[in-house]
MDTraj code that builds the backbone (N, CA, C; nanometers):
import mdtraj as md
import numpy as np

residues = "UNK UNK UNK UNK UNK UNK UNK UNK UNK UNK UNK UNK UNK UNK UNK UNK UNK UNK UNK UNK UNK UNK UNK UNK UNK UNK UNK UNK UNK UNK UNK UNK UNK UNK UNK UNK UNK UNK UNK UNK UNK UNK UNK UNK UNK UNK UNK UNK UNK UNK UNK UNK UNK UNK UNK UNK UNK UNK UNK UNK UNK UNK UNK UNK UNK UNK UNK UNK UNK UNK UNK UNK UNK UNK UNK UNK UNK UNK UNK UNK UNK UNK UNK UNK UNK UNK UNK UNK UNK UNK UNK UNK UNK UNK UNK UNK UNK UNK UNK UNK UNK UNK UNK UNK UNK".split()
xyz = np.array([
    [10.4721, 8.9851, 8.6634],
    [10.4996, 9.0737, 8.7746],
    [10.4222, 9.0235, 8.8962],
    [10.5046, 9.0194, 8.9820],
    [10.4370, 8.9647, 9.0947],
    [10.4166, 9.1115, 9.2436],
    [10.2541, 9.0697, 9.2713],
    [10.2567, 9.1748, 9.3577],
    [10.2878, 9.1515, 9.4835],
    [10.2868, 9.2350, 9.5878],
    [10.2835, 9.2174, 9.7193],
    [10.1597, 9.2227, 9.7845],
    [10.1771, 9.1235, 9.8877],
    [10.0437, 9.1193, 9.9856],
    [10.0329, 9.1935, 10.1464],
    [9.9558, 9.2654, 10.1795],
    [9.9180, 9.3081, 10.2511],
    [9.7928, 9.3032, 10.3158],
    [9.7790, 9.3512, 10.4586],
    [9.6371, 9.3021, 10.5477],
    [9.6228, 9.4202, 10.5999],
    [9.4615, 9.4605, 10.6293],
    [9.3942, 9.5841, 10.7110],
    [9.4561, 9.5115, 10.8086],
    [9.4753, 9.5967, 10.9406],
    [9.4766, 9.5497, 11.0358],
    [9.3777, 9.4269, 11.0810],
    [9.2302, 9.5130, 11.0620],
    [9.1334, 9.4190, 11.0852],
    [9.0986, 9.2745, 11.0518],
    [9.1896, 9.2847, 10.8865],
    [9.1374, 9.1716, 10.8136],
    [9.2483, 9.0704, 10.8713],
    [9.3933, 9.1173, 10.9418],
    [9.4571, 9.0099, 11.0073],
    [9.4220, 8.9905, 11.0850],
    [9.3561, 9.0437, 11.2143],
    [9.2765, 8.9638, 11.3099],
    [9.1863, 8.8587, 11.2393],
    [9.0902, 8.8876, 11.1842],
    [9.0543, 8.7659, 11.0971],
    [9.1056, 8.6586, 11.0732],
    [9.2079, 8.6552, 11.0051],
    [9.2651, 8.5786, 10.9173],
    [9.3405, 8.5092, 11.0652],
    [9.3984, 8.5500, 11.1668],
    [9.4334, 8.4570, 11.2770],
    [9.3714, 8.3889, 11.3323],
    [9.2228, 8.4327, 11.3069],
    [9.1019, 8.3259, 11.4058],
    [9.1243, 8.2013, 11.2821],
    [9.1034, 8.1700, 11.1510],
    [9.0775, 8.1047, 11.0641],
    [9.1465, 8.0158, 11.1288],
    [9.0784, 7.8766, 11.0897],
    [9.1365, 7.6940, 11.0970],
    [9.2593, 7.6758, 10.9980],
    [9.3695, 7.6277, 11.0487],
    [9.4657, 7.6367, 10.9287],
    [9.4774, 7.5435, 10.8309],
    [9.3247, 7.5272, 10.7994],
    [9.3447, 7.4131, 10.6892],
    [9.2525, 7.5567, 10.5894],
    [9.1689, 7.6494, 10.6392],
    [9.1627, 7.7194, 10.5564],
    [9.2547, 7.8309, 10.5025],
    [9.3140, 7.8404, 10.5973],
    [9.4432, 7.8991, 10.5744],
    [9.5080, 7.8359, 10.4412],
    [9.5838, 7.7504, 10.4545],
    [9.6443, 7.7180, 10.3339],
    [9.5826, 7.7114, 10.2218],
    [9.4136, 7.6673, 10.2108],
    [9.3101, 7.6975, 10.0594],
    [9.3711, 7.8632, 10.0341],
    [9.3596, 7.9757, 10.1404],
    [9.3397, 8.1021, 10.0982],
    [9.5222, 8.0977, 10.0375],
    [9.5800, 8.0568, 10.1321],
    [9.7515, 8.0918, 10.0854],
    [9.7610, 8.0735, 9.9168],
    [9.6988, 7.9186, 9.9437],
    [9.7017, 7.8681, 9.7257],
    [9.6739, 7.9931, 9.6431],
    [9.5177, 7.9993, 9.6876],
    [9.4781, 8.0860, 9.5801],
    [9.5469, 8.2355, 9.5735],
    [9.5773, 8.2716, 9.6902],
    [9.6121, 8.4026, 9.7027],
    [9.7705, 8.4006, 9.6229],
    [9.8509, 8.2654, 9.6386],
    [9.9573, 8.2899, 9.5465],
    [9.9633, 8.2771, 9.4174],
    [9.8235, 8.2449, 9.3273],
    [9.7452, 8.2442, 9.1997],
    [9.7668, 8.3935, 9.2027],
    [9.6636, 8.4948, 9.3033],
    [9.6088, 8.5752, 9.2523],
    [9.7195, 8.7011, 9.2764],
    [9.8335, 8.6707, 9.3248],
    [9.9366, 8.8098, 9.3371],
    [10.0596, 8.8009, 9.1994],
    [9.9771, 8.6697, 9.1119],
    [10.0427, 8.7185, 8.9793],
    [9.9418, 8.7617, 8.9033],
    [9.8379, 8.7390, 8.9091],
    [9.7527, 8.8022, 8.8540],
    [9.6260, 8.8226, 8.9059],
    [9.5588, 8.9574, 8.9675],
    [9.5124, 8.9677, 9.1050],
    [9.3941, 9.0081, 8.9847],
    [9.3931, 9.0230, 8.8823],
    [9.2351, 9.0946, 8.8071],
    [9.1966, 8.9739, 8.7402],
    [9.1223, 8.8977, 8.8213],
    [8.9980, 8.7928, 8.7223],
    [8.8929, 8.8416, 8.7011],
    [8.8241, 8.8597, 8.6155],
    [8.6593, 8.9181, 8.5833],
    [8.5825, 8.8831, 8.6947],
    [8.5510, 8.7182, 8.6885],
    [8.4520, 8.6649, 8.7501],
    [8.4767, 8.6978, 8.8794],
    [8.5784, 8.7233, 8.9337],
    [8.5810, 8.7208, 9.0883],
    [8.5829, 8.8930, 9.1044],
    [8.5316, 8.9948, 9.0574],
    [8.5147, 9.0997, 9.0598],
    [8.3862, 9.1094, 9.1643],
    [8.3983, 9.2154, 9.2387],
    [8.2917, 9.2721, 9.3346],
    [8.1707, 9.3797, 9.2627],
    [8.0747, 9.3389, 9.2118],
    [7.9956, 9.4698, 9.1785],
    [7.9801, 9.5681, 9.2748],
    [7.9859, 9.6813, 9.2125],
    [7.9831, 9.8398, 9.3010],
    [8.0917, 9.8700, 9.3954],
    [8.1945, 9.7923, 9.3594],
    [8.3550, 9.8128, 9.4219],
    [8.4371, 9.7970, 9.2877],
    [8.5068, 9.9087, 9.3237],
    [8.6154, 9.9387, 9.1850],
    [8.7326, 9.8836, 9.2592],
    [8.7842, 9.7851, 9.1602],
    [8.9463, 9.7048, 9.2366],
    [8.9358, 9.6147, 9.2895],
    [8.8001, 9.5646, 9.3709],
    [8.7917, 9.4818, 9.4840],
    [8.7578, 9.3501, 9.3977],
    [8.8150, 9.2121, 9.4581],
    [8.7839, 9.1174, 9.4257],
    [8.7793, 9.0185, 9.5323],
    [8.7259, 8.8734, 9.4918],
    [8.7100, 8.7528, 9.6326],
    [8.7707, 8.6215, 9.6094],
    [8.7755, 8.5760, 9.6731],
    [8.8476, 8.3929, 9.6667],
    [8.7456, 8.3645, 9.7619],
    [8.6682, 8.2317, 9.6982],
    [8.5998, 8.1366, 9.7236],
    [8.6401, 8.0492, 9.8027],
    [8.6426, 7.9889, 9.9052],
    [8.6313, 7.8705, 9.9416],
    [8.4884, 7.7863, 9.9622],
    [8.4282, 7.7515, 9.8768],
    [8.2983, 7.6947, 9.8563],
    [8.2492, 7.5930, 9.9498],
    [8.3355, 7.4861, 9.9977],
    [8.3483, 7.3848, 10.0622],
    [8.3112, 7.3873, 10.2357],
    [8.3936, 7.5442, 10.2566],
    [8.4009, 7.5895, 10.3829],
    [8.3365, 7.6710, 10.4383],
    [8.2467, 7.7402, 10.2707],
    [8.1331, 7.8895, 10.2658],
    [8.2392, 7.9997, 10.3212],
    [8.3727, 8.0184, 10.3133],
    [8.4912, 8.1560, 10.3436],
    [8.4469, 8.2548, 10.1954],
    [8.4981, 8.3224, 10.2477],
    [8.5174, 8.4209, 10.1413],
    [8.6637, 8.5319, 10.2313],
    [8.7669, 8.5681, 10.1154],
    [8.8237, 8.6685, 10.1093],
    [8.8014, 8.7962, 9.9935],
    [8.8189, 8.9192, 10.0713],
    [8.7965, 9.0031, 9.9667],
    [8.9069, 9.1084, 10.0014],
    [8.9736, 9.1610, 9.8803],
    [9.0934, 9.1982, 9.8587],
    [9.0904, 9.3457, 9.7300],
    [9.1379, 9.4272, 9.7746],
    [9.1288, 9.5116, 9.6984],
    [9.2844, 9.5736, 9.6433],
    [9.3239, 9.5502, 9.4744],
    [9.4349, 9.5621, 9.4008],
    [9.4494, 9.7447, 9.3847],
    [9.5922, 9.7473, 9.4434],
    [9.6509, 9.9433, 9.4145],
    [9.8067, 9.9413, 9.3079],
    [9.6944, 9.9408, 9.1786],
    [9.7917, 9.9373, 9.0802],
    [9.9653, 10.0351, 9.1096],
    [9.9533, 10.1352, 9.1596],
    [10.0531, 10.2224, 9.2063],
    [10.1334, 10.1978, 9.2692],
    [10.0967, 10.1268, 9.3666],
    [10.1964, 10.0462, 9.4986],
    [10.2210, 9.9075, 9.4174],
    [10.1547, 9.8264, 9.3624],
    [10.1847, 9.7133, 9.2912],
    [10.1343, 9.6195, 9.4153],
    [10.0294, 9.6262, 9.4884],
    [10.0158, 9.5744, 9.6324],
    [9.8642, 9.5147, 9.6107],
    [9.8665, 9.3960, 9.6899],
    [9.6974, 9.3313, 9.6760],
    [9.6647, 9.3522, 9.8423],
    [9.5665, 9.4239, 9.8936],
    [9.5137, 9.4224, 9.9843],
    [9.4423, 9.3782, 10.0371],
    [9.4390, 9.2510, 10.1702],
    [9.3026, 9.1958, 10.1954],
    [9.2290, 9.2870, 10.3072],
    [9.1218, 9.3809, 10.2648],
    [9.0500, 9.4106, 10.3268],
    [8.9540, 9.3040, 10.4526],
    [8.9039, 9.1515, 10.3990],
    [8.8376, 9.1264, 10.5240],
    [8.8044, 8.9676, 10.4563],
    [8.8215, 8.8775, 10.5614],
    [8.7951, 8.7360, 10.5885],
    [8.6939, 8.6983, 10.6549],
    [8.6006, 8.5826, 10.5881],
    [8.4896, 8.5817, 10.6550],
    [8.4041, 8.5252, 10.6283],
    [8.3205, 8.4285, 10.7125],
    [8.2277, 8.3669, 10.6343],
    [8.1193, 8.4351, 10.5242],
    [8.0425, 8.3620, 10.4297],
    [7.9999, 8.4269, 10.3532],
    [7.8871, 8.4928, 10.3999],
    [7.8081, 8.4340, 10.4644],
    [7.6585, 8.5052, 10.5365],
    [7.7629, 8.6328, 10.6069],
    [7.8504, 8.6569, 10.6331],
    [7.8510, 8.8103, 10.6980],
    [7.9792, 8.8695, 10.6269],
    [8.0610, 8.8595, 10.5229],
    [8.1100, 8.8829, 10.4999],
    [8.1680, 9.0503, 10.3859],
    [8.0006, 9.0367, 10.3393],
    [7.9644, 9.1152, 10.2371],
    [7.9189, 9.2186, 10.3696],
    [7.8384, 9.1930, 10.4348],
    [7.8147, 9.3429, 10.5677],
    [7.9433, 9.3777, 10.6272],
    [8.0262, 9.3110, 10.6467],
    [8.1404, 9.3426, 10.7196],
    [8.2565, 9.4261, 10.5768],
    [8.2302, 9.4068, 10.4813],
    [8.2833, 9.4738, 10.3870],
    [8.2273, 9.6564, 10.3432],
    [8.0579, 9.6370, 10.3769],
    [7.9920, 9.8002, 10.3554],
    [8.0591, 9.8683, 10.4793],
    [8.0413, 9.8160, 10.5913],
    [8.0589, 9.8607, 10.7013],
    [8.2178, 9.9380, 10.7153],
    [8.3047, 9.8429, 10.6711],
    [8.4976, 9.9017, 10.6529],
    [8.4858, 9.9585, 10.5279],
    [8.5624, 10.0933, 10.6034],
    [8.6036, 10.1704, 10.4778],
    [8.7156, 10.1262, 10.4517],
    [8.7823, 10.0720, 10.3814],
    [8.9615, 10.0701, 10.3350],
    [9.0490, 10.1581, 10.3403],
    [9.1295, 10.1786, 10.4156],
    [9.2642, 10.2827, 10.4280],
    [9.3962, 10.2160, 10.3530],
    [9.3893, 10.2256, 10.2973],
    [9.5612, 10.1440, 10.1860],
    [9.6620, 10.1501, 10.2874],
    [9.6799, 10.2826, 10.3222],
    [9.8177, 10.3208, 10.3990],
    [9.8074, 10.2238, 10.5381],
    [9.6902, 10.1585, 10.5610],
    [9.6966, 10.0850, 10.6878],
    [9.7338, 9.9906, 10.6792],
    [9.8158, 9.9119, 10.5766],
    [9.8472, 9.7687, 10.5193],
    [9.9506, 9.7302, 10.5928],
    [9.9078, 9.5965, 10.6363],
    [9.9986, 9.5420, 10.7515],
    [10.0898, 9.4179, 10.6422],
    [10.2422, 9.3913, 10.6116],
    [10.2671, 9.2824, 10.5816],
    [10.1937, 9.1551, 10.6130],
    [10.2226, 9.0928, 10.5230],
    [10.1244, 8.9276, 10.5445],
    [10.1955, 8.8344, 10.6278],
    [10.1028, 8.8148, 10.7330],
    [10.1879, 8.6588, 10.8185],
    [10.2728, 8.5687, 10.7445],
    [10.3785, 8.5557, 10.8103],
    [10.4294, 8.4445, 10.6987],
    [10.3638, 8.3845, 10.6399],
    [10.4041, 8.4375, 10.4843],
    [10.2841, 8.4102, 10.4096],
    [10.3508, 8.2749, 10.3175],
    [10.4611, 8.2938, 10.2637],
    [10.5562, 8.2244, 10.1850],
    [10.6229, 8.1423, 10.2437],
])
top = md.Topology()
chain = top.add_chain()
for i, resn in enumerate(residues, 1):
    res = top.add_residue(resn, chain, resSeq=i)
    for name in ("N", "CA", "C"):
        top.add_atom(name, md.element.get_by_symbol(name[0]), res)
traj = md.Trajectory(xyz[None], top)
């Protein structure tokens, strides 16, 4: 089952500043993770649902939170890693605010 992707508003502003060579790392993985969006390891402690994609190389991080109900993966927020995790306490997540994904496919 494949899910659908969606963006906070916020987290697509983000994701438009990004270099589009990181762009396409996040596109890969993100089309890994909308068949199967629950990996353990990439789980967020003290966030229920929320998970991240690494880009190690580039120090990015995405973090994305799965709504089994809607069948929808949400990226809450893009970002380097030194601020990425503050910029995540700071947003609360609204589901219903989910913007379709830039041409994503």
């Amino acid at each position: 089952m494949s899910y659908k992707l969606k963006f906070l508003p916020s987290a697509l502003r983000e994701w438009r500043k990004l270099a589009p060579e990181i762009k396409e790392q996040f596109k890969l993985h993100l089309s890994h993770r909308l068949e199967n969006p629950h990996i353990d390891n990439a789980r967020i402690r003290g966030y229920k649902h929320h998970y991240k994609i690494k880009i190690r190389a580039a120090g990015y991080r995405l973090i994305y939170e799965v709504e089994e109900k809607a069948i929808t993966v949400y990226v809450i927020c893009v970002g380097r890693r030194d601020t990425i995790y503050k910029i995540l306490k700071k947003r609360k997540p609204k589901i219903t605010d989910g913007q379709p994904a830039p041409n994503f496919k």
